[in-house]
N, C-alpha and C positions, 0 to 999 in steps of 0.2 A: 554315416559320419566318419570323417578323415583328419586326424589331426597330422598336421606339418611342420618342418621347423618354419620359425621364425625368416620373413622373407628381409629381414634388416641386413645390409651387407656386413660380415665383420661384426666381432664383438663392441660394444659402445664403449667411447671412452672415458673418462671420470667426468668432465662437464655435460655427458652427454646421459649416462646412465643418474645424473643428477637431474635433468630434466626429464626423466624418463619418472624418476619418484616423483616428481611434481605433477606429473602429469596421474599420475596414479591417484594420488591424492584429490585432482580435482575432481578427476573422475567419478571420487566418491559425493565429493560438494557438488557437482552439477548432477548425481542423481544419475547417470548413466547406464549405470547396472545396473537398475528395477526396471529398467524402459526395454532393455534388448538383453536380459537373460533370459534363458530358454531352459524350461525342465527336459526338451527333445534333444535340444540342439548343445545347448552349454552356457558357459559367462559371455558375456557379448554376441552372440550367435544370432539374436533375435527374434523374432516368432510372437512376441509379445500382443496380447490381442486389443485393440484401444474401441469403445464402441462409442459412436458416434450417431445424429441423428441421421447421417449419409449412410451408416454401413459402419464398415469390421478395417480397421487399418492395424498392418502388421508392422511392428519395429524391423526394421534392416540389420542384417548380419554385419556388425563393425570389427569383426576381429579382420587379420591379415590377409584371410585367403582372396586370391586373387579373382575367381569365378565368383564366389556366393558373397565374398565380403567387401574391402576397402581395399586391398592388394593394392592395383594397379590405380590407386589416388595418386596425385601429388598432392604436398600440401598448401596448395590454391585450390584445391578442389574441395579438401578436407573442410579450408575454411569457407571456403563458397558453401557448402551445405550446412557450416554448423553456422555461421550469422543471417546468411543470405536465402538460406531454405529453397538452396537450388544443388541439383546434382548431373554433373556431366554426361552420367548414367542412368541415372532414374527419371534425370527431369523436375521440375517443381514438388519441392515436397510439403505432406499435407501438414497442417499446423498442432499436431499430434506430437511433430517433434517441434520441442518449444523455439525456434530459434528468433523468433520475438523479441524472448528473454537474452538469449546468448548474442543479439547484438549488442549489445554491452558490455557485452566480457573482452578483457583485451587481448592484444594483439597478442601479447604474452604468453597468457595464459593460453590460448586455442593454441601456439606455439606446442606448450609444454606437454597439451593435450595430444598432440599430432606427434608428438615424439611417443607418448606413452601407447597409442594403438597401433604406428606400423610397427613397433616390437612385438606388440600382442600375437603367439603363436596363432599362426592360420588353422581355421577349422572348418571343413567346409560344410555347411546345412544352408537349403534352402528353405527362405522362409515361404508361408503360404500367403497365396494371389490375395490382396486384398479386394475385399469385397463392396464396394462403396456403388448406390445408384446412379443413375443418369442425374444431372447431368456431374456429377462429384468423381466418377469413374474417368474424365478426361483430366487428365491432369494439367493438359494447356490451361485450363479456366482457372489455374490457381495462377498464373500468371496475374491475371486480374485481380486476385484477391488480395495481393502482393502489393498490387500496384492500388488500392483502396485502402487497405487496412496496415501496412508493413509499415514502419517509421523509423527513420533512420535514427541511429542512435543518437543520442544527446546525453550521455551518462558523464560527471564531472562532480567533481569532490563538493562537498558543502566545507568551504573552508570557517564559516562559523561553528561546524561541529566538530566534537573530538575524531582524532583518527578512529576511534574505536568504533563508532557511531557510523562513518563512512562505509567502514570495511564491513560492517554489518548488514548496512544498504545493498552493498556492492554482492555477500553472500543470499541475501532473501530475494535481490530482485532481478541480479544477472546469473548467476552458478546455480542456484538454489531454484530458482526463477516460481518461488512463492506461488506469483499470481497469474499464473498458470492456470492454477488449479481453483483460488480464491477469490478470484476477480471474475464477476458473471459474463457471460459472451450475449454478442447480438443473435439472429437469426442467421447469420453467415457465420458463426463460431467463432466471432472476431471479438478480444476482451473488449469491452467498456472502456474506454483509457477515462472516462470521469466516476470510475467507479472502483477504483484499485484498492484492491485488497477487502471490498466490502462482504464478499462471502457470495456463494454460490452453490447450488445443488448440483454433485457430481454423482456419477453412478447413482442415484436416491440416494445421498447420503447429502451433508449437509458441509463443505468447505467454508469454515467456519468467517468471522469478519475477524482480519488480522488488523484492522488498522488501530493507532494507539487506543483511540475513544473505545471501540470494539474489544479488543484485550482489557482493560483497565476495568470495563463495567462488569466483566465476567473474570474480575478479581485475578487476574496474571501479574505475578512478581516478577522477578529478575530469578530468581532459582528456582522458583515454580516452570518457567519458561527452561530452562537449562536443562532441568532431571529430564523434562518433556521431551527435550529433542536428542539427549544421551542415551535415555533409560525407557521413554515410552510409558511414561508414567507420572502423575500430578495431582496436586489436591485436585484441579479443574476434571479429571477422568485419564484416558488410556485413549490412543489414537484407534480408529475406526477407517476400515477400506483399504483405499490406497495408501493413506498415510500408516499404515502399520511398514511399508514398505520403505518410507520414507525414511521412516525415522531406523530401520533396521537394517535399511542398505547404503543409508546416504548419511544423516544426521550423527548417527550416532561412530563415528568414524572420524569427523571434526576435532579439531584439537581442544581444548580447555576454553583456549584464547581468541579462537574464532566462534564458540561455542558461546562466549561471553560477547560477543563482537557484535552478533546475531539477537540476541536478547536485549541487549544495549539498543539497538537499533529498533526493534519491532516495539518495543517498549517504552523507546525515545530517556532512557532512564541518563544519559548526561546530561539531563537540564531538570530532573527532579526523581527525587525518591519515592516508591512504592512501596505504603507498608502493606504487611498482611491484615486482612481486618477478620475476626472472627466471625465465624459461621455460622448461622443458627442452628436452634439443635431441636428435639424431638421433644414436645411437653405432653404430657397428661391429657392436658385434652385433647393436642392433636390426634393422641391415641383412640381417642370416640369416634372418628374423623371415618365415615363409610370406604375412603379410599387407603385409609390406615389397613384395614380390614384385609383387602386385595392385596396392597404390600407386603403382609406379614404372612400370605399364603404362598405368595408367589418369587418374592424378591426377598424377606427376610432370609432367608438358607445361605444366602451368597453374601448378601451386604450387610445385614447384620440388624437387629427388632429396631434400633435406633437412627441405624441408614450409615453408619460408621464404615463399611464395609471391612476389608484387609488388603488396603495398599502394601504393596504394586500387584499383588494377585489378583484381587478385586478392589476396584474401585471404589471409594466414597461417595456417598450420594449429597455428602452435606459441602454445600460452595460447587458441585460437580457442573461442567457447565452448558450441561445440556438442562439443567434446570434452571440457568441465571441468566440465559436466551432470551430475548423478548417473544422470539417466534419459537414455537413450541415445536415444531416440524425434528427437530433433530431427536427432542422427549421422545414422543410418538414412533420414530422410524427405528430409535434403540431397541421397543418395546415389542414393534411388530416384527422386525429380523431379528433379533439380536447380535450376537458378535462371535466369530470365529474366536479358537485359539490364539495369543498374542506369540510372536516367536521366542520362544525359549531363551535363545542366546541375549535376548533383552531383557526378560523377566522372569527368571524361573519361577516355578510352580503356575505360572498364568492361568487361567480359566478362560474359557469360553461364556456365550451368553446364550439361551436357547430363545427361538424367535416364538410369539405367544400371537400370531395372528391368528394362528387356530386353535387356541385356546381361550380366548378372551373373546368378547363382544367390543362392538364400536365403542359401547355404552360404558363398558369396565373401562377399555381403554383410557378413554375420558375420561372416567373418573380417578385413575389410577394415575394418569400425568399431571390431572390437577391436584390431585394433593402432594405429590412429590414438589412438584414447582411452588405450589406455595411454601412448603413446609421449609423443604432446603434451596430453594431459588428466591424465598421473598415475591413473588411472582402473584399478582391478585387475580389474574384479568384468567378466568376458567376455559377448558376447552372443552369444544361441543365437540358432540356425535357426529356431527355436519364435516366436522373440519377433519376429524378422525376417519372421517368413512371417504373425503375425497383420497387424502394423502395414501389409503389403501388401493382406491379406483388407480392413481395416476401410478404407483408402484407394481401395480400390473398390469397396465398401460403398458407399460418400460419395459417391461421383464424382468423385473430387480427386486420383487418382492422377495423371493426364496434365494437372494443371489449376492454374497458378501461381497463379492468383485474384488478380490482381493489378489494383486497381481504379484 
């Protein structure tokens, strides 16, 4: 690896090194830097590994060098790959980079963007050959997919809503680009556009349902949602996966105001308030409760006899909302992996979660999710062995049982 100066002519001038901070900025709201940091190669270098039902796609080196990276773009070509998911260079690119979402985003802002990466000192790393089967390895065919699934943009203000409200739209579903990740794909990895934001299994992990109904039933406030996306941390739990990145590379980087912009919006809170409602808590008898039992062997140490835990260390289990799910699959898959360390610079002291699939039976499993989800989820409806022992067959199915995916 070869770092170079910076290929910008001249030092920039004051409207110009001002666009170069916006660009910086967005960078961080469009999530940029989880996508194409590299522990090989560097910040923007790429290497990034994305695993798909095709194969292994690697992020692209977007800093300046000229060979390995973006060098020799103009910026038509910048914005041809960042809206239109075409590269003068590479060719059709796979939908791994969201540019879905980024047709949305304006002129402006891809402006501000294109000014902030050809400053970006050139470094040069090549990233490695993606790995994608027949017929997914031709990249002509995404031409097609483009041309079935791509939609031009139609993004435009709700001028019934507050600006706040818009600009919140504007951060979760164009920069932010949400439903990416939260909105479930076809068979051709194409979102559902009648299904936005309804939630989705990524890596085995469970991208949760953002839409209002969705958040509201699994008890999200306005400052619940806020600390969430600052601090990686909420009555509701601590982010799992990819969103530990999220929120550590992109979210939490946001200002105040757009931070509130984003909550407003996902929560729809300019047309009504969200109070907190209390959470049930741990009685006497629950305690006779056989799955009580497994809890206080296995899970009291960390969260505490009562399920209280020690937020932002450890989680709460009481309102947590992998117990206030209807579908239990998120309970279950905390239980069977557990969870990596959360990143420091987010939460100190963090903990980790160890994975109990070989330590538990299907059988405890089971019984161990249903009494959590009744007790602190309100949740009546029990989960079988059956449904415990697929969610394990398909996690090894995947190869994601032993595997945080954590980029």
């Amino acid at each position: 690896m070869v770092c170079l100066p910076s290929t910008a002519l001249g030092v920039p001038d004051k409207a110009e090194q001002t666009l170069i901070e916006k660009g910086r900025y967005l960078s961080r709201a469009a999530n940029c830097y989880s996508c194409h940091k590299s522990p090989q190669g560097g910040p923007y270098t790429g290497g990034v590994g994305f695993e798909t039902p095709f194969g292994t796609i690697y992020s692209t080196n977007i800093t300046s060098d000229v060979e390995t990276g973006i060098g020799s773009y103009s910026e038509a070509d910048f914005d041809q790959a960042v809206r239109h998911g075409y590269s003068s260079i590479r060719g059709y690119l796979y939908a791994a980079m969201p540019f879905n979402s980024y047709r949305d985003m304006s002129d402006d802002d891809v402006k501000a963007l294109w000014a902030y990466f050809k400053n970006l000192p050139a470094i040069r790393y090549e990233v490695p050959e993606n790995q994608m089967t027949f017929p997914a390895n031709i990249r002509l065919g995404l031409f097609f997919w483009n041309a079935l699934f791509l939609e031009e943009s139609s993004f435009v203000e709700d001028t019934s809503r507050t600006p706040a409200w818009n600009r919140g739209r504007y951060l979760a579903t164009a920069l932010g680009h949400c439903g990416e990740c939260h909105t479930p794909r076809n068979l051709f990895m194409a979102p559902q556009t009648d299904s936005v934001f309804e939630g989705n299994i990524l890596e085995g992990w469970l991208a949760s349902n953002l839409t209002v109904e969705g958040l509201t039933a699994q008890g999200w406030n306005k400052a619940d949602m806020i600390r969430y996306l600052k601090y990686g941390h909420s009555r509701q739990g601590a982010p799992s996966a990819s969103m530990h990145s999220v929120v550590h590379d992109s979210t939490s980087y946001l200002t105040n105001k757009d931070l509130d912009s984003m909550a407003t919006y996902l929560l729809s809170t300019d047309t009504q308030k969200l109070e907190s409602k209390p959470y049930p808590v741990l009685t006497t008898k629950d305690k006779q409760d056989p799955g009580y039992h497994l809890y206080a062997q296995h899970c009291a140490g960390c969260h505490g006899a009562n399920g209280q835990g020690a937020p932002p260390s450890v989680p709460s289990m009481q309102g947590n909302s992998s117990n206030t799910l209807p579908d239990p699959y998120a309970s279950v898959t905390f239980v069977l992996r557990g969870l990596p360390d959360r990143h420091p610079q987010i939460n100190k002291n963090s903990q980790g979660m160890p994975g109990f699939v070989d330590m538990l039976s299907a059988a405890e499993v089971a019984e161990l999710v249903t009494f959590m989800r009744r007790v602190w989820g309100e949740q009546t409806q029990p989960v079988s062995i059956a449904e415990v022992e697929r969610i394990v067959e398909q996690l090894r199915d995947d190869n994601w049982l032993y595997r945080h995916s954590e980029h």
